[in-house]
GUDOVEX-680517 format. One record per residue (C-alpha): residue number from 1; residue in one letter; x, y, z. Coordinates in steps of 0.05 Angstrom, whole numbers, plus 5000, padded with zeros to 4 digits. Example, Ala and Ser with C-alpha at 12.3 -4.5 7.8 and 13.67 -1.06 7.14 Angstrom:
<nodes>
resi	resn	east	north	up
1	a	5246	4910	5156
2	s	5273	4979	5143
</nodes>
This chain:
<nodes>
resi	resn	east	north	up
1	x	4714	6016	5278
2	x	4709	5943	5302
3	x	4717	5921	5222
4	x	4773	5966	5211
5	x	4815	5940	5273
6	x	4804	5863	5242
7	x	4833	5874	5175
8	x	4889	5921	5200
9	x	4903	5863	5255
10	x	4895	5815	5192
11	x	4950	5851	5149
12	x	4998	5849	5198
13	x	4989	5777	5221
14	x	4992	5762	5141
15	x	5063	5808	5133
16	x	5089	5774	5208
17	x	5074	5701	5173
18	x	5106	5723	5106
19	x	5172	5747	5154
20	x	5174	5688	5190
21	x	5163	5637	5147
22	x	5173	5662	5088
23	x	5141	5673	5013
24	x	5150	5584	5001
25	x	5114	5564	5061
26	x	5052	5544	5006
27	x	5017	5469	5016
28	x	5064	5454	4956
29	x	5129	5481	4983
30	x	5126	5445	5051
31	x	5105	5378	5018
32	x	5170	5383	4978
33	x	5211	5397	5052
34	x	5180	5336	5076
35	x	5202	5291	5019
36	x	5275	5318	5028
37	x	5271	5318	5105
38	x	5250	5239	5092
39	x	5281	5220	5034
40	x	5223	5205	4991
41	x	5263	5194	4935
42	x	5290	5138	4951
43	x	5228	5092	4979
44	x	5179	5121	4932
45	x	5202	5059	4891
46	x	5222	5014	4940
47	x	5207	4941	4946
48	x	5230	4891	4983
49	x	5286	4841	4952
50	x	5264	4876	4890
51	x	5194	4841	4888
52	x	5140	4880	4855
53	x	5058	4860	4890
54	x	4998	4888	4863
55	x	4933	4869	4894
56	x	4876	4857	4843
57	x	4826	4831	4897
58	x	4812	4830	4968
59	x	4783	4767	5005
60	x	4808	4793	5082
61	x	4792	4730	5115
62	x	4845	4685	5068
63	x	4892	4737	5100
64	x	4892	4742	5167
65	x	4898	4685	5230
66	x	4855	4633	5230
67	x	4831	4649	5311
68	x	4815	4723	5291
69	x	4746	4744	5279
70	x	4731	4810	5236
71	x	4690	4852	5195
72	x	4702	4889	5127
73	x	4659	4944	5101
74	x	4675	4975	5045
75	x	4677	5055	5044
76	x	4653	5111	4994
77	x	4720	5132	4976
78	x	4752	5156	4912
79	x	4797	5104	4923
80	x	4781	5020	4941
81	x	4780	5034	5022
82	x	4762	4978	5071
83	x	4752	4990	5143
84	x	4773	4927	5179
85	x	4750	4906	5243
86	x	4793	4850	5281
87	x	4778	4821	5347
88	x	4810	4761	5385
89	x	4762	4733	5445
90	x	4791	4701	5504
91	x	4769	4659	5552
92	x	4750	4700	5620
93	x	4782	4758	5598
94	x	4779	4820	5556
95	x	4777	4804	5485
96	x	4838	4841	5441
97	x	4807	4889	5378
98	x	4848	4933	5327
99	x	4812	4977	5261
100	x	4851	5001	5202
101	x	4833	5021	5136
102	x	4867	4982	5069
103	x	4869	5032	5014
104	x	4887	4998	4946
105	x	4905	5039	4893
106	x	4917	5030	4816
107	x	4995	5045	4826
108	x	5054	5033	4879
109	x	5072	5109	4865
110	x	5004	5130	4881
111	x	5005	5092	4945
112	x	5065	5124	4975
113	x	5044	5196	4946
114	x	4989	5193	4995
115	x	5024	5147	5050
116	x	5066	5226	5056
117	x	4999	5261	5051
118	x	4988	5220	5121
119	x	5050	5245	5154
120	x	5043	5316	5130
121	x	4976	5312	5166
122	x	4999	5285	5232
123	x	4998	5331	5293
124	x	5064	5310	5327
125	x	5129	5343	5308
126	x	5172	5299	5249
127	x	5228	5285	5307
128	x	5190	5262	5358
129	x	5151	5221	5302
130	x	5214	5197	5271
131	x	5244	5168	5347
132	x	5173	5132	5358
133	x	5183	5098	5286
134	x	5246	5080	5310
135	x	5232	5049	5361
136	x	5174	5002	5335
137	x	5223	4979	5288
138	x	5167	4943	5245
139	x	5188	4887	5193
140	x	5124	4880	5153
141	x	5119	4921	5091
142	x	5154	4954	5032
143	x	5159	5023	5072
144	x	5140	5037	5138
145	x	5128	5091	5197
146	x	5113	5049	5258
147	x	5049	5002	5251
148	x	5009	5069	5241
149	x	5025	5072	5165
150	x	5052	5015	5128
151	x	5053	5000	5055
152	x	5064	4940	5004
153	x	5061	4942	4937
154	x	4997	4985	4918
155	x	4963	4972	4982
156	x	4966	5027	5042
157	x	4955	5003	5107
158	x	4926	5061	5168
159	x	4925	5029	5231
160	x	4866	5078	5267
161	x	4867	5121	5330
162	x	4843	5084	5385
163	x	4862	5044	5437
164	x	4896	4967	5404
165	x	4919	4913	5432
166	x	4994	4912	5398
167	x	4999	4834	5400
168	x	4938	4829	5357
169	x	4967	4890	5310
170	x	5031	4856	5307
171	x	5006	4787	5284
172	x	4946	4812	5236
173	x	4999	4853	5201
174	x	5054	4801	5193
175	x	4998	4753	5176
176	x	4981	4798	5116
177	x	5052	4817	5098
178	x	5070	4751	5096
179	x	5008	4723	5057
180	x	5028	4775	4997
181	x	5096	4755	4995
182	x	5105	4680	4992
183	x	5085	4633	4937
184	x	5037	4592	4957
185	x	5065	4516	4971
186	x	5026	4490	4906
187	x	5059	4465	4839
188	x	5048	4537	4791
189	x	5007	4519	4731
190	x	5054	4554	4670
191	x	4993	4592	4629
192	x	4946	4647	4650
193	x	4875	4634	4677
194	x	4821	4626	4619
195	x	4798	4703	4599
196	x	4871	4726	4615
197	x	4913	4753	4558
198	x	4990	4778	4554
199	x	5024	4830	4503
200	x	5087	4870	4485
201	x	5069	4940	4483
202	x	5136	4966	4464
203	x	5190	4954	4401
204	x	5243	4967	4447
205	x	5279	4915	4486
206	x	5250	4903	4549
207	x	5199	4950	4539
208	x	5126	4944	4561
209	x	5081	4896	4575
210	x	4995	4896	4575
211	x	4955	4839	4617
212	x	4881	4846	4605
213	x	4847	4812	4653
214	x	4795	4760	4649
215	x	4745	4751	4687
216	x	4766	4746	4778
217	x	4739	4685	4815
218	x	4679	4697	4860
219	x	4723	4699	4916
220	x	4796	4692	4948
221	x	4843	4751	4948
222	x	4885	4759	4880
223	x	4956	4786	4861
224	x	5005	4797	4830
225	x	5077	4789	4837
226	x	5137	4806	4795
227	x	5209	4815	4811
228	x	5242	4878	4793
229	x	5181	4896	4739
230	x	5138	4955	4764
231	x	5059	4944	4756
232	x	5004	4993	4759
233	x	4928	4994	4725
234	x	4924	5042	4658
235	x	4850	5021	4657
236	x	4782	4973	4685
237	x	4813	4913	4658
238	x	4886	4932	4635
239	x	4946	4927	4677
240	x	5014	4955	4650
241	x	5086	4919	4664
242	x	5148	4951	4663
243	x	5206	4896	4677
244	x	5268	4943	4700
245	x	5318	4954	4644
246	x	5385	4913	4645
247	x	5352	4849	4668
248	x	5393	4790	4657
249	x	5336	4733	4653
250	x	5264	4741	4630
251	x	5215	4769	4685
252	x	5168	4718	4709
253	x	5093	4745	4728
254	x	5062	4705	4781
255	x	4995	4714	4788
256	x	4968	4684	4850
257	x	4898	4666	4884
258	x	4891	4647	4956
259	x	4829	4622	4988
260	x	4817	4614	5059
261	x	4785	4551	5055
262	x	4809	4516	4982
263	x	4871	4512	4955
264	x	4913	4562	4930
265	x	4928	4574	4857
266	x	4988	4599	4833
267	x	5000	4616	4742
268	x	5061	4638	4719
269	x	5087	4670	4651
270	x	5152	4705	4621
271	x	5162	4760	4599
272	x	5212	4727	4544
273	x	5217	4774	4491
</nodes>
């Protein structure tokens, strides 16, 4: 009797649910009212000034402030995770600490696919989120909601739940921002590293272009950076250019290599047809 008052309480939850929220309220069909509801369209592409990064190798320390200590572990992830562990002692007093997790993934596109994944997963309701990412009014970043979930390029930055000190947020996440964006102050050396090779892919004007990579240095975090060309990884060793049609001059590829205690290289090519 017991069983039988279950699944008839069962049914009718299941025919309420179906009435209430209707037959589209599948994993699928609310993912696609959250990309309208936040306009996904238009930042799933979205760079700033038009320049294009895409992270080949993380060295953490060549990113962050000089007076910050941390530690980097690498996760078991299907995807390159770090978990990052920043701290900032002070003299007689409580030292400042923050954790966050840098995802880097083998396309922009990819990143920000999963960047909503995070927001479809978060407990608060989408207006009060949207008021609190208002309000930070972060300027680090591609895209971002508050300094929760930021992302540049194909890098995803999750700041994690716990208790931060939002001074030490603040300036590790500028500090990394800003380390991704600027050209190092060196003179750039006009010819990819030795092992490093460039082709046209495509006939067509514009078209595509292949880099197969040589061989990374030992150490230093490497990038790349492209204005108004999209990037992503087709394979181990390949990565796939796409300079954005109706380009007036030739795309130049920067591929950059900073070191937190050597100089920083800089190698640039065009894409000339």
């Amino acid at each position: 009797m017991k069983t039988i008052c279950v699944l008839i309480f069962a049914s009718c939850f299941c025919v309420f649910s179906l009435y209430t929220y209707g037959a589209d309220n599948s994993p699928l069909d609310r993912r696609a009212r959250l990309k309208t509801e936040l306009q996904f369209d238009e930042w799933i592409g979205k760079t700033r000034d038009g320049q294009h990064i895409f992270l080949l190798q993380l060295d953490m320390g060549a990113l962050i402030p000089d007076d910050v200590e941390m530690k980097v572990r690498l996760l078991d992830a299907p995807v390159r995770t770090f978990r990052v562990f920043c701290e900032r002692k002070k003299d007689n007093a409580k030292a400042c600490r923050m954790s966050f997790e840098f995802r880097v993934f083998a396309s922009m596109k990819e990143a920000r696919e999963l960047m909503l994944v995070y927001i479809e997963n978060m407990a608060a309701p989408l207006p009060y989120l949207k008021k609190q990412w208002a309000k930070e009014n972060v300027d680090y970043g591609d895209v971002s909601f508050g300094s929760n979930l930021w992302g540049l390029g194909n890098v995803l930055v999750e700041l994690e739940n716990r208790t931060h000190d939002k001074i030490l947020v603040n300036e590790v996440f500028k500090s990394i921002d800003k380390s991704l964006r600027r050209l190092p102050e060196t003179k750039p050396q006009r010819f990819l590293p030795e092992g490093f090779s460039l082709r046209k892919a495509g006939i067509e004007k514009g078209g595509t272009w292949e880099l197969t990579m040589g061989k990374l240095p030992e150490n230093g975090t490497v990038f790349l950076s492209a204005k108004d060309c999209g990037i992503s990884q087709v394979a181990e060793k390949v990565i796939r250019l796409s300079p954005h049609e109706m380009l007036k001059q030739p795309t130049v590829l920067s591929l950059i290599i900073i070191r937190k205690e050597k100089e920083s290289q800089v190698f640039q090519v065009a894409l000339s047809e």
